[in-house]
C-alpha positions as CSV (number, residue, x, y, z in Angstrom):
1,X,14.2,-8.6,-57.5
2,X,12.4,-11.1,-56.2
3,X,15.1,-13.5,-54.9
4,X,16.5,-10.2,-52.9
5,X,13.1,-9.7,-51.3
6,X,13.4,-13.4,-50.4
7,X,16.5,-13.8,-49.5
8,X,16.4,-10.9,-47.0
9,X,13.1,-12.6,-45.2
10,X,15.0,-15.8,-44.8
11,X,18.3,-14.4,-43.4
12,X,16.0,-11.7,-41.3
13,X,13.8,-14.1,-40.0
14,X,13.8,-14.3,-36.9
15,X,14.6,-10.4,-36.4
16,X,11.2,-9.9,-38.2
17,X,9.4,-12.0,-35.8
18,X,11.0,-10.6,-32.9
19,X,10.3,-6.9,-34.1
20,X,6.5,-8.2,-34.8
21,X,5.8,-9.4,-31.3
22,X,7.6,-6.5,-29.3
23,X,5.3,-4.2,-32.0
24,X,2.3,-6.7,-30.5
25,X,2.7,-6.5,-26.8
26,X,3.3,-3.0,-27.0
27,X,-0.1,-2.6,-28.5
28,X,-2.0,-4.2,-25.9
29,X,-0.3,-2.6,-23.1
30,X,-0.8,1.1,-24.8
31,X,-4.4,-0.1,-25.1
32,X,-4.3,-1.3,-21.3
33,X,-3.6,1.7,-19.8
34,X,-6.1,4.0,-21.8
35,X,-9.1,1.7,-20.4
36,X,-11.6,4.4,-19.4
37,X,-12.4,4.3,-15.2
38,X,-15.8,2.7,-14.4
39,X,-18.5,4.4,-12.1
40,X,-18.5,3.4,-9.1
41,X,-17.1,3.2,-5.4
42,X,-13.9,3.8,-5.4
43,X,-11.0,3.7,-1.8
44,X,-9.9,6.8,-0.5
45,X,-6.6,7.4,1.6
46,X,-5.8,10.3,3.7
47,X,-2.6,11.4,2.9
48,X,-2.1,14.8,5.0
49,X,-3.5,17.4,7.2
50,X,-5.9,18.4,7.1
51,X,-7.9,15.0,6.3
52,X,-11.1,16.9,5.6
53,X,-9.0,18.7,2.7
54,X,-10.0,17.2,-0.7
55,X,-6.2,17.5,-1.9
56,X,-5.0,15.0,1.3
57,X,-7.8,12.3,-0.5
58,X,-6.1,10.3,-2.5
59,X,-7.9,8.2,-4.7
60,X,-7.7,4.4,-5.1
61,X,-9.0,1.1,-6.7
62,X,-12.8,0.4,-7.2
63,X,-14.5,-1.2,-4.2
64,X,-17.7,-2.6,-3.9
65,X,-20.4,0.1,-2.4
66,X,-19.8,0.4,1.5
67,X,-23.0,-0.7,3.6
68,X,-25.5,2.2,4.5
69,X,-24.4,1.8,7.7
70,X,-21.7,0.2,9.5
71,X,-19.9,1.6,13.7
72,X,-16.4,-0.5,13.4
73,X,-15.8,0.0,9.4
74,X,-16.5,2.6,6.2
75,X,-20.1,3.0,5.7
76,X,-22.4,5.7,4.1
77,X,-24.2,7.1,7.1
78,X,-21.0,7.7,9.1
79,X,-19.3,10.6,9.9
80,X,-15.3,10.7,10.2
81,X,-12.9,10.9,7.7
82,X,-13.8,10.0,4.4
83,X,-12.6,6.3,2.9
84,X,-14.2,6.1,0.2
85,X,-16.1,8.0,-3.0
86,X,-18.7,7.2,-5.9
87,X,-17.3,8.6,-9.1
88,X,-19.7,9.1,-11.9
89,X,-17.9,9.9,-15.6
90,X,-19.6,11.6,-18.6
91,X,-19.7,9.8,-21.4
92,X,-22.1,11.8,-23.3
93,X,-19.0,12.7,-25.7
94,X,-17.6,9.8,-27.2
95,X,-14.3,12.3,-27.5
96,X,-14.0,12.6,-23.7
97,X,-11.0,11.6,-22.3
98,X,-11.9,10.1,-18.9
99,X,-9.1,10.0,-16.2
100,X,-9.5,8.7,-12.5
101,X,-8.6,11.3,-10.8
102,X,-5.9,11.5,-8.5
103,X,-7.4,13.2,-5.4
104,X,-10.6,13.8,-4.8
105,X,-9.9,17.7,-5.3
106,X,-9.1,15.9,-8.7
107,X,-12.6,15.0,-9.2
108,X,-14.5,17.9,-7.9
109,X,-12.8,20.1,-10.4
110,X,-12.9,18.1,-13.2
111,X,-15.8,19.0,-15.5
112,X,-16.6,15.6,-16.4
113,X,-16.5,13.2,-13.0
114,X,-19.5,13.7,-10.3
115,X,-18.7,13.1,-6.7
116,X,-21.8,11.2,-6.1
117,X,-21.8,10.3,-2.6
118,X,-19.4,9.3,0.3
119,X,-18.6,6.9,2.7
120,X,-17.0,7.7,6.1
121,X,-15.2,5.8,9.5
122,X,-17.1,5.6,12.1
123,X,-16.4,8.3,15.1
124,X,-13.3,6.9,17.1
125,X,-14.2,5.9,20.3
């Protein structure tokens, strides 16, 4: 019995290995892609009309906090079209399933993100 058991290692060798590392990789990138979003600032890009509609606001990468204020870029005191949001996520359940959300409709209806604030273009001129 235990000749078979070792005979079928050494002529499966390298089939084993190659099953074991696809089996590894794919590991990591299932555990990549279920990384929980951060708070923070994140983009936002109109992507219809109305732009003041919450469903046209699509939601992007984290950015670094826009400046309070700011006339030529996105800034905090502005008041245009949005470009960018602060999402806060509750983790007061460790069995939450956080999600960026996709718009920021997304986020106002989802029970457990806060729209904390939001930054805006300046007026065009």
């Amino acid at each position: 019995m235990r000749s078979k058991v070792t005979d079928f290692i050494k002529q499966y060798f390298f089939l084993l290995a190659l099953v074991a590392t696809f089996i590894g990789f794919s590991a990591f990138k299932l555990a990549e892609r279920y990384d929980e979003p951060e708070d923070g600032w994140y983009e936002v890009t109109i992507t219809g009309s109305p732009a003041t509609d919450p469903a046209n606001q699509q939601i992007g990468n984290m950015i670094p906090e826009p400046p309070l204020s700011d006339s030529t870029s996105c800034a905090q005191s502005n008041l245009h079209d949005i470009c960018a949001v602060e999402l806060e996520f509750d983790r007061s359940d460790p069995n939450n399933e956080l999600e960026k959300p996709q718009t920021v409709q997304d986020a106002l209806d989802d029970e457990l993100v806060d729209v904390a604030d939001d930054a805006r273009q300046p007026q065009a001129q």
